[in-house]
N, C-alpha and C positions, 0 to 999 in steps of 0.2 A: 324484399325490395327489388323493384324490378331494374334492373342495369344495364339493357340493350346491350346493344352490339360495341363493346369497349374500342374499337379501332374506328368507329362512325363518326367525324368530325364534321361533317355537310351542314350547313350554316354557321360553323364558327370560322374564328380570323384568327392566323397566327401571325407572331414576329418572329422570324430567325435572323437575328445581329450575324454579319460577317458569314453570310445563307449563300453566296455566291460560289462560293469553291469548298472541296474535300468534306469534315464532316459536316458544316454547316448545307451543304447544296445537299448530301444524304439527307437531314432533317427535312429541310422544306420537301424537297419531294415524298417522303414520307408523309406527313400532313396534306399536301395535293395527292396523293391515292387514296388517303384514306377520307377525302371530298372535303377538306379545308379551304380556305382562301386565306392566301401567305403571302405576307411580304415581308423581303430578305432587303438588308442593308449592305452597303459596303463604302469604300473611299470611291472606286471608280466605276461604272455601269461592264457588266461580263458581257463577253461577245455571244452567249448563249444563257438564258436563266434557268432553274430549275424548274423541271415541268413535268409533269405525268397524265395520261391519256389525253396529251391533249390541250393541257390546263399546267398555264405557266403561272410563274407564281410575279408578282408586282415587284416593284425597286423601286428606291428610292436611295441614295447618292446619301450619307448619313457620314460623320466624325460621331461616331458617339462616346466620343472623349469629351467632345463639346455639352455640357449641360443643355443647353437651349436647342440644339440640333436633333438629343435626346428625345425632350420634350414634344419636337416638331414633327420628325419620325414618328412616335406613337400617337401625335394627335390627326396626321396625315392618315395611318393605318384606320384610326376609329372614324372620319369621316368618310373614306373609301369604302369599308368595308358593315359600316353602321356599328360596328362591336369590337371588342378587345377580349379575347378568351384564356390567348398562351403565348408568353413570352418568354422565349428560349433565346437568354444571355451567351452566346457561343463566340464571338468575336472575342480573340484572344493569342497569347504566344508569345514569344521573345527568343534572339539569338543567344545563343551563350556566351556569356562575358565574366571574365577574370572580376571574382568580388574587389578585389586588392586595387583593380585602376580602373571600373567602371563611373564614368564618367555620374556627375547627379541628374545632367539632361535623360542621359540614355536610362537612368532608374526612375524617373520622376512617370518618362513616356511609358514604362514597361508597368506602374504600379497604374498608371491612369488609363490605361487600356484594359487589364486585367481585373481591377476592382473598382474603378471610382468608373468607369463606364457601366458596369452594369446596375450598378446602385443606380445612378440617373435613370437610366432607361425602365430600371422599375421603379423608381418615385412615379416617374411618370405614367405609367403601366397600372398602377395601383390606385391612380385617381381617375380610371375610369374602370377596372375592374369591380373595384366596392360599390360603383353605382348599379351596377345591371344584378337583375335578380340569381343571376346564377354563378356570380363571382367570376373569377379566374384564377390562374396559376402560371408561376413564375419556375421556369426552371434554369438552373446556373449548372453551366458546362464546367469542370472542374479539373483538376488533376494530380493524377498518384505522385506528382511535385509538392505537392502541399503536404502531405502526408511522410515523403521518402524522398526531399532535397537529392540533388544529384551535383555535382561538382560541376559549377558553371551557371548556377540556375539559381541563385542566391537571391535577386529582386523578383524575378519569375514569381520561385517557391513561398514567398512571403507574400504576396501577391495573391496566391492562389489559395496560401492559407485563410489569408483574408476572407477570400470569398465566400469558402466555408463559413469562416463565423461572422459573416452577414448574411447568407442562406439564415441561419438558426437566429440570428437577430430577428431580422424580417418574419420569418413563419411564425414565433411570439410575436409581435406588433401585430399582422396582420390580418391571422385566421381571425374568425372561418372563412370571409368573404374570399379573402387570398391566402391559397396555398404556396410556400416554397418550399424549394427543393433541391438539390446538389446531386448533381453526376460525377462521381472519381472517375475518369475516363483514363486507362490506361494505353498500352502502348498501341499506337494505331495506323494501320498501312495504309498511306494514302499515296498524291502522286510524285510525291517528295520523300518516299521510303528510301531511296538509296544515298539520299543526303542525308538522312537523320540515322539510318542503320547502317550502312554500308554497301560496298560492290555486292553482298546477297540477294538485298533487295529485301533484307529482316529474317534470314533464315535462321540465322546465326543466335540473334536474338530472342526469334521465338523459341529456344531452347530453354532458355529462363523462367519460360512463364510453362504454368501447373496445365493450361490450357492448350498447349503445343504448337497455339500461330498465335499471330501478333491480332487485333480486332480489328476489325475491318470499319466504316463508318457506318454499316446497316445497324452494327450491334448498336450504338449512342444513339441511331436514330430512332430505333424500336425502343429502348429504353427511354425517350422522351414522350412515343405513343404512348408508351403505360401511363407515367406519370402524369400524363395530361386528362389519361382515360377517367370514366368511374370508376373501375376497378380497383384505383388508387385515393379515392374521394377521403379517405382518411392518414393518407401519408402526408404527413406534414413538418418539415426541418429534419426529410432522411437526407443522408448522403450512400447513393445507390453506387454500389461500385461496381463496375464494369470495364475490368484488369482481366480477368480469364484466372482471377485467382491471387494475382500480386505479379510478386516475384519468387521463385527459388531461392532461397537464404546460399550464401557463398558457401558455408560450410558444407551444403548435401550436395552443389554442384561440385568439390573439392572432394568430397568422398566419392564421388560418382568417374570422375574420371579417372583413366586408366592410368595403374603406378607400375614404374620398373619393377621387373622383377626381385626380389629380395633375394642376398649372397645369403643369407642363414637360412633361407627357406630352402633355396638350392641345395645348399651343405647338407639339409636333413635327407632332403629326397634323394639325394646321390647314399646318403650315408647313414642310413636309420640309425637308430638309437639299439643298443640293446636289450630286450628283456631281461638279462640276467643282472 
């Protein structure tokens, strides 16, 4: 079977949710090099949109917390662009909050941004996918929170697990016409690294992972090239992890670091043992 050129997107239409800043603006410009037509959502219009050679990508001012704005957004992208191909769910995130006194507004907003928003936007998404003869595909931006809760990320992480398992919901209901699919995206340098890792700027941090640096937004946004590509035309309900490996378990980083010296080890080498 012949599979062209896997990074060729020229006549299709993508959506990147939340396409404006950090890794969603890597995605869209990815899809605009690789000759896509993108349109990226957000709460408020960017002072610059994501562009490549040339070829900015569309906007549209979108809540996609809002079901109806959901709707509106992907019937806006299908009448601009005559087609719907690939909807890359990225709009996502939350501050860390004390499970103990997090308020139910600040849970309600953090579960309806991270899973009931992407669900709408691919209700939506998938009624006009299953009409075109070549389908499309859905991919959900995820994270090694779902998998590996962290303290502080308790609606987050629930949240997120969610969306896992409406990834694998969705790809049963909807193949073959529509593929889904999950990104673990793990720890990622954007322009907010030094708030989220520290005065390093993630040095410290990428010590952790098996991979030696933190991921950049190119890595999630090549890995959403694949998944959208041919190449992937039979992945359907994976969750692609894109961590650089995980994390380092406490214990090998605990044996790894450097211990006092030991008074019995001293004692021997000042003082061997005798053979006799």
């Amino acid at each position: 079977m012949e599979l062209g050129n896997p990074i060729d997107f020229t006549g299709r239409a993508v959506i990147v949710t939340g396409g404006t800043q950090g890794i969603g603006a890597a995605i869209a410009e990815a899809f605009l090099a690789a000759g896509a037509e993108v349109m990226v959502c957000g709460r408020t219009a960017p002072a610059t949109l994501p562009s490549s050679d040339g070829r900015h990508a569309a906007f549209r001012s979108t809540d996609v917390r809002d079901p109806a704005a959901a709707a509106q957004l992907v019937a806006a992208t299908a009448q601009r662009f005559g087609r719907l191909d690939v909807l890359v769910n990225n709009a996502g995130g939350s501050p860390d909050a004390d499970a103990a006194t997090a308020s139910p507004r600040f849970v309600e907003k953090v579960v309806a941004l991270n899973l009931l928003a992407p669900f709408y936007v691919a209700q939506a998404a998938n009624l006009v996918m299953r009409e075109q003869p070549e389908g499309g595909c859905v991919i959900n931006i995820g994270s090694v929170s779902a998998h590996h809760p962290q303290p502080g990320t308790a609606a987050y992480s629930a949240a997120k697990a969610g969306l896992l398992g409406l990834t694998r919901a969705l790809a049963l209901e909807w193949a073959p016409k529509v593929r889904v699919n999950h990104i673990t995206a793990g720890l990622i340098r954007t322009a907010s690294a030094t708030a989220l890792y520290g005065e390093d700027d993630g040095a410290a941090v990428a010590g952790i992972v098996p991979m030696g640096r933190l991921a950049v937004p190119a890595d999630v946004a090549h890995a959403c090239l694949w998944l959208a590509g041919p190449h992937s035309s039979y992945v359907n309900g994976a969750d692609l992890a894109v961590h650089g490996g995980g994390e380092i378990p406490a214990r090998d980083l605990a044996r790894r670091a450097p211990r006092p010296p030991s008074r019995h080890l001293d004692y021997l080498t000042l003082h061997p043992l005798s053979s006799s």
